[in-house]
C-alpha positions as YAML, in Angstrom:
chain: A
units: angstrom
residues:
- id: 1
  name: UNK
  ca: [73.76, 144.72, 124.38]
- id: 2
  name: UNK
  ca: [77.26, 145.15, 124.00]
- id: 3
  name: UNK
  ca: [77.90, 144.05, 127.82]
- id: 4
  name: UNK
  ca: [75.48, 140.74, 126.97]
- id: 5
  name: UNK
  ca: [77.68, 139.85, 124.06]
- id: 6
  name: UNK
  ca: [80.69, 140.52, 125.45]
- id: 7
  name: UNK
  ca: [79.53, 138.10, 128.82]
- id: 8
  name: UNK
  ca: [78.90, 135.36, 126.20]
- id: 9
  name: UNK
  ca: [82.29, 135.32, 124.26]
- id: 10
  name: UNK
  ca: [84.16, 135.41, 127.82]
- id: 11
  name: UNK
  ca: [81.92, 132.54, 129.29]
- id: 12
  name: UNK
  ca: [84.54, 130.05, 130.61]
- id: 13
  name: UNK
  ca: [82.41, 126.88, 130.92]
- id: 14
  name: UNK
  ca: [82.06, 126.99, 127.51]
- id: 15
  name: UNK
  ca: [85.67, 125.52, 125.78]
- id: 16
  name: UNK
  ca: [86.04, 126.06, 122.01]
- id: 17
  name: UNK
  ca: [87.97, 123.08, 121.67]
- id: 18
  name: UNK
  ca: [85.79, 120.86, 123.65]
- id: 19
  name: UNK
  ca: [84.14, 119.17, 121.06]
- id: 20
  name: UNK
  ca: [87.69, 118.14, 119.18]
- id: 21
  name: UNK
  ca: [89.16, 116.56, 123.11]
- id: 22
  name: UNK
  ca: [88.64, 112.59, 121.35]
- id: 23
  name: UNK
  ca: [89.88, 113.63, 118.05]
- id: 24
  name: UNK
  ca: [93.25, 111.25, 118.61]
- id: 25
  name: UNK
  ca: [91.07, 108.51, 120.36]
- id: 26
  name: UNK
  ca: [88.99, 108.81, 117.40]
- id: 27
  name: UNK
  ca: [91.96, 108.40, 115.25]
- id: 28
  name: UNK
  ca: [93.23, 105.52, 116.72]
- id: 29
  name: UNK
  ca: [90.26, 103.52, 116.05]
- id: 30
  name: UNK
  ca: [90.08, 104.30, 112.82]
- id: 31
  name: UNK
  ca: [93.78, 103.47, 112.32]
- id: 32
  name: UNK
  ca: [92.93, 100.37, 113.86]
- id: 33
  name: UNK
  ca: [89.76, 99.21, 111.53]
- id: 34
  name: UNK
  ca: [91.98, 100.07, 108.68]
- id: 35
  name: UNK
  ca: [94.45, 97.35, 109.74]
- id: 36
  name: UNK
  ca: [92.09, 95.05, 110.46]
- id: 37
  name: UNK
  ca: [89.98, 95.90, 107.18]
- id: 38
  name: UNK
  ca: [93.44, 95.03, 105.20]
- id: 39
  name: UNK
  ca: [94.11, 92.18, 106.97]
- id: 40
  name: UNK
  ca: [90.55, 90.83, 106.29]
- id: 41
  name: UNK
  ca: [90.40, 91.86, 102.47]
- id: 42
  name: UNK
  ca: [94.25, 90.44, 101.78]
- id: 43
  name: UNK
  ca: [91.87, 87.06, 102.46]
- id: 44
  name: UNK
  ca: [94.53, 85.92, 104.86]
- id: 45
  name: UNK
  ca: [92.98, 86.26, 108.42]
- id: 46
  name: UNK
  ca: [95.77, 83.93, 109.28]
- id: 47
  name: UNK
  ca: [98.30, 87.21, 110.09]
- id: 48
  name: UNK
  ca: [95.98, 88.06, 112.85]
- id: 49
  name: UNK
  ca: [96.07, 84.90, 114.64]
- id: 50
  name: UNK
  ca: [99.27, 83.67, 116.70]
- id: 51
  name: UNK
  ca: [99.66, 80.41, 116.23]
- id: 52
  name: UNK
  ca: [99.08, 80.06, 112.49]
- id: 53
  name: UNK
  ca: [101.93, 79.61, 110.28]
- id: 54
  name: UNK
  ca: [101.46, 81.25, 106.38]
- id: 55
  name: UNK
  ca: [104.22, 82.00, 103.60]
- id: 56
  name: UNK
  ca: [103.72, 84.91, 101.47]
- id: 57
  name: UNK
  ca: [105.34, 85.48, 97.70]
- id: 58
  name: UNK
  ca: [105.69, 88.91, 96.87]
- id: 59
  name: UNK
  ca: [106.51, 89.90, 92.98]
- id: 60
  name: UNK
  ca: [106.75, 86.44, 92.02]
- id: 61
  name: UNK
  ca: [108.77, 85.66, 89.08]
- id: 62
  name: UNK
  ca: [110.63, 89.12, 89.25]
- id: 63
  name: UNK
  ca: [113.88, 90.73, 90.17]
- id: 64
  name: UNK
  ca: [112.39, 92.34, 93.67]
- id: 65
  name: UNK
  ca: [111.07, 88.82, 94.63]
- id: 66
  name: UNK
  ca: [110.46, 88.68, 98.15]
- id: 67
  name: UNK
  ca: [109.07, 85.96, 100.55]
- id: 68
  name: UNK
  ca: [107.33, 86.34, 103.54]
- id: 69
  name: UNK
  ca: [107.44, 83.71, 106.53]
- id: 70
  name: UNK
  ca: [105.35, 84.02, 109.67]
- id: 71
  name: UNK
  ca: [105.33, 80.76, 111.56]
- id: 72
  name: UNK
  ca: [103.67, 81.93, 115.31]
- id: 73
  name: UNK
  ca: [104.74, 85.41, 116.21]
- id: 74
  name: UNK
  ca: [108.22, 85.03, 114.23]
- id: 75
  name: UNK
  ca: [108.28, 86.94, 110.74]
- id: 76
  name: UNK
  ca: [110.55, 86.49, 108.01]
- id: 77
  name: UNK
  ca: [111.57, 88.42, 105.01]
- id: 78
  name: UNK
  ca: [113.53, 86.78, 102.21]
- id: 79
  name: UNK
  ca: [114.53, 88.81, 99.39]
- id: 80
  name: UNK
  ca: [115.32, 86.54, 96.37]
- id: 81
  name: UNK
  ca: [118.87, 86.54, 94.68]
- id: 82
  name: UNK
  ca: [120.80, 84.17, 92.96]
- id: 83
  name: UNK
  ca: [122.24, 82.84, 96.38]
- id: 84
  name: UNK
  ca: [119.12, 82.01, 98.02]
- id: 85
  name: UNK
  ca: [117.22, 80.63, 94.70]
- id: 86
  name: UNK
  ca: [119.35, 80.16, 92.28]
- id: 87
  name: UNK
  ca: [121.66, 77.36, 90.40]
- id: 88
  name: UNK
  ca: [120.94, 74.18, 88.59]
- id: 89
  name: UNK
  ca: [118.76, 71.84, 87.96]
- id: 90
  name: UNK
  ca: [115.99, 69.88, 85.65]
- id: 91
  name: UNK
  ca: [112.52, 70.64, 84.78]
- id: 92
  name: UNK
  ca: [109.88, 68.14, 86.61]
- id: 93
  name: UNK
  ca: [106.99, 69.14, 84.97]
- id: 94
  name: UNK
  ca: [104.39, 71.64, 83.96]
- id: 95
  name: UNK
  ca: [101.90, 73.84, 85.60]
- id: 96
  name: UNK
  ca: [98.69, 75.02, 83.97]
- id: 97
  name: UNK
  ca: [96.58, 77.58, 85.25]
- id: 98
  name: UNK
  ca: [93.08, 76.71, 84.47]
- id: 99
  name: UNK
  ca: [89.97, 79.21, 83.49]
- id: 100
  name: UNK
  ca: [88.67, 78.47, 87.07]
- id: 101
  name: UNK
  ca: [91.61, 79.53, 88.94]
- id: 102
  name: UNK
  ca: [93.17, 76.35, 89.36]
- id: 103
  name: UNK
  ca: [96.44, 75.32, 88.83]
- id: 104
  name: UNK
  ca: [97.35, 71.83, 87.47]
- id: 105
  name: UNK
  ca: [100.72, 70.36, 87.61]
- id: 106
  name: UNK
  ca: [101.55, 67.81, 84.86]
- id: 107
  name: UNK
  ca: [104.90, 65.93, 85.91]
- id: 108
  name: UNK
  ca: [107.34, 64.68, 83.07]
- id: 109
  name: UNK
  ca: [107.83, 60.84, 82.35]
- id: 110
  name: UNK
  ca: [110.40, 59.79, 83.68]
- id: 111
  name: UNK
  ca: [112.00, 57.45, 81.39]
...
């Protein structure tokens, strides 16, 4: 018995790591429905597509503001400061968020 078991653990057509040979194919798809997943719950499909043009704000309203550009394959990254946002001016109106979702924007008279 000893020659029978010893036959089996020197068998060469049978490769211990055979069943781990797609493990980075494997991980590459997954890798890839991740993206794709992220992409599609972010509710902007528009990053996938080429041609589309969207604007992303990121942190609005605080000191790491940043906005995003992508109009066709070009992306850009602003990061606001007082030299790309800042400086004087008037106030035009108001905006009110509503219970829905919506936002409403109330101009002032002009008088």
């Amino acid at each position: 018995m000893r020659g029978r078991r010893k036959r089996l653990l020197l068998d060469d057509e049978e490769d211990p790591l055979g069943g781990v040979a797609n493990l980075f194919d494997a991980a590459m798809v997954f890798a890839v429905a991740l993206l794709v997943a992220l992409a599609i719950s972010a509710s902007v499909p528009e990053l996938l597509t080429e041609d589309a043009d969207v604007t992303v704000v990121k942190n609005p309203g605080k000191e790491n503001m940043q906005v995003i550009i992508k109009k066709g394959q070009e992306i850009k990254v602003m990061n606001m400061t007082e030299q790309v946002a800042g400086g004087q001016g008037h106030k035009l109106g108001t905006a009110y968020r509503l219970e829905t979702g919506e936002v409403i924007y109330v101009p002032v008279n002009a008088s």
